[in-house]
N, C-alpha and C positions, 0 to 999 in steps of 0.2 A: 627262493625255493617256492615256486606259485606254479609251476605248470603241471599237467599228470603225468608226461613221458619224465620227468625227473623224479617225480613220486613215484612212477611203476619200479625204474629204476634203480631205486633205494629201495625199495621193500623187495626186488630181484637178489639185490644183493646181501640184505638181511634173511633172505633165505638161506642163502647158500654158504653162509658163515653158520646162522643157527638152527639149520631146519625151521619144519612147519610145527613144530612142538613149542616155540617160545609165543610170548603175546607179542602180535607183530606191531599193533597200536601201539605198545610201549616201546617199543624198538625203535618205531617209526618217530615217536614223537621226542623219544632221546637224540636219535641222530637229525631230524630238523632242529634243536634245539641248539645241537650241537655246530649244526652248517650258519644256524643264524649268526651265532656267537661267531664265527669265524668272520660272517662279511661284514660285522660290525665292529671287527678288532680287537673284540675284547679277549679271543682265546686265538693261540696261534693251533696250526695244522697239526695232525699227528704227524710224524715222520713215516716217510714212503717206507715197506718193508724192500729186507736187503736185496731181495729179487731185482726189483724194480729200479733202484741203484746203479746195480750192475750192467743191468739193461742200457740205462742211459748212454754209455760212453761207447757200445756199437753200434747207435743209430748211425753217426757218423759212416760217409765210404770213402774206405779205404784208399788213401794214396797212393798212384802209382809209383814206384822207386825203380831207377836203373841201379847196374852195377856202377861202382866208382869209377872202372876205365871204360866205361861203354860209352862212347857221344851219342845223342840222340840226333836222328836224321833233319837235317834241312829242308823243312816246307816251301816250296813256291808259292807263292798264291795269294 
């Protein structure tokens, strides 16, 4: 957690969970605390909320499916 586009980043995103009314310093230096402890192993991940979840299993596309008695055409080539 050393560069500024991942520092604007987090405090972007600590905005928009707490507004500009919280102390962002404290915000800020709880959730690097909190990213440190993570890439050191000592604390695991929060869990993804259930949105995001959900989300995951339509990245996949979609398989094509014929009907059971439909053959599909023979390519030459």
């Amino acid at each position: 957690m050393s560069t500024a586009t991942e520092r604007y980043k987090i405090i972007q995103n600590i905005i928009a969970q707490k507004g500009i009314d919280c102390d962002l310093f404290v915000e800020l230096a709880r959730t690097e605390a909190m990213i440190n402890s993570i890439e050191q192993g000592k604390m695991i991940p929060p869990p993804l909320p259930p949105e995001l979840n959900a989300n995951q299993g339509t990245l996949e596309t979609p398989q094509e499916t014929l009907p059971t008695n439909e053959i599909p055409p023979i390519q030459n080539g």
